[in-house]
C-alpha positions as CSV (number, residue, x, y, z in Angstrom):
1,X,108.4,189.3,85.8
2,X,106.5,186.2,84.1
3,X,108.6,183.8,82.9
4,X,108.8,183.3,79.0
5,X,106.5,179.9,78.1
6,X,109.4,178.8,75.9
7,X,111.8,179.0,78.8
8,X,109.6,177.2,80.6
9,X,109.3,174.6,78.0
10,X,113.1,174.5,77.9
11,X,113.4,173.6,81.6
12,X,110.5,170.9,81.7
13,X,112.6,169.3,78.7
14,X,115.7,169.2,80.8
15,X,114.0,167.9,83.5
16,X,112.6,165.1,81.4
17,X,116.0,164.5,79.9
18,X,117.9,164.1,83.6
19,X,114.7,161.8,84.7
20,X,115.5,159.6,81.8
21,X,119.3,159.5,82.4
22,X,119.4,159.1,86.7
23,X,120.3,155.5,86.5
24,X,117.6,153.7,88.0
25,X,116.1,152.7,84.4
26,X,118.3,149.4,85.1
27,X,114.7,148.3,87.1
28,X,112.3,149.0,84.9
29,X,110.4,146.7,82.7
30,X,111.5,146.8,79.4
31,X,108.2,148.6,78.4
32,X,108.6,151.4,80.7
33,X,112.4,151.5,80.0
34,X,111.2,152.1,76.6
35,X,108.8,154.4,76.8
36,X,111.5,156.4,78.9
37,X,114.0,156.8,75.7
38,X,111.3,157.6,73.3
39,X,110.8,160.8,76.3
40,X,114.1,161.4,76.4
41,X,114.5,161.6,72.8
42,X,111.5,163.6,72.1
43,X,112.9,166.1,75.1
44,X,116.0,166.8,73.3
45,X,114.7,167.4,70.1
46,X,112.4,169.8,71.5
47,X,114.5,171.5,73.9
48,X,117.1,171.5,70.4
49,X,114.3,172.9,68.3
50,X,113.9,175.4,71.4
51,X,117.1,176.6,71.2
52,X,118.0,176.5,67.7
53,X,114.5,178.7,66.7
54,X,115.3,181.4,69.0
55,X,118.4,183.2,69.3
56,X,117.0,185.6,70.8
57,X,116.7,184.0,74.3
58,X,119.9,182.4,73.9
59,X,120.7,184.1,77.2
60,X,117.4,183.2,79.2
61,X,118.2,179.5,77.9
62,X,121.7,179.2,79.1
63,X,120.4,180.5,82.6
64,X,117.8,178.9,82.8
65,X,120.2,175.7,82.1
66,X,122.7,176.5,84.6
67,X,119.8,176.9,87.0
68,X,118.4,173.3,86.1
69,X,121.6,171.7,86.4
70,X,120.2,169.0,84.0
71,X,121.8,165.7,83.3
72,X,122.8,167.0,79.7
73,X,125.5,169.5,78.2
74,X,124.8,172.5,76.8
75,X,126.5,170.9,73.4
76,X,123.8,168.8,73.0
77,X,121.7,171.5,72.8
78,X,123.4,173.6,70.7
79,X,124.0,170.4,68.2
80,X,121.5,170.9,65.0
81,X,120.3,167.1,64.0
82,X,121.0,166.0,60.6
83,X,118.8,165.1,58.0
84,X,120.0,161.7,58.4
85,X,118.9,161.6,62.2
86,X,122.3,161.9,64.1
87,X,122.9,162.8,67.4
């Protein structure tokens, strides 16, 4: 079975998310640390935007986030952004 594109967007977004949040962001140059967040951030909106426009894989998502293990919960996923930006 071929895996659905969006699922696999999902997963790269979790995997960017957990790269971001390891720990060792404490060495980088400011720069890179920088550039890291604005990843981060762009990851979780996506993988948000992901989630929130299709219920339909719901299922295939929450697998596919058990699977990953990611250094994220599945609430800040789930959470819809509000107008004003929050988190």
């Amino acid at each position: 079975m071929t895996p659905n594109p969006l699922v696999a967007e999902f997963v790269k977004c979790l995997g960017t998310i957990s790269h971001s949040r390891a720990g060792w962001d404490y060495q980088l140059p400011p720069a890179q640390r920088a550039l890291e967040d604005r990843q981060e951030k762009d990851a979780l909106g996506r993988a948000r935007s992901i989630w929130s426009e299709n219920p339909d894989l719901h299922d295939d998502l929450r697998s596919a986030f058990k699977a990953a293990s990611p250094l994220a919960t599945m609430r800040e996923i789930e959470k819809v952004p509000t107008a004003s930006g929050g988190r």
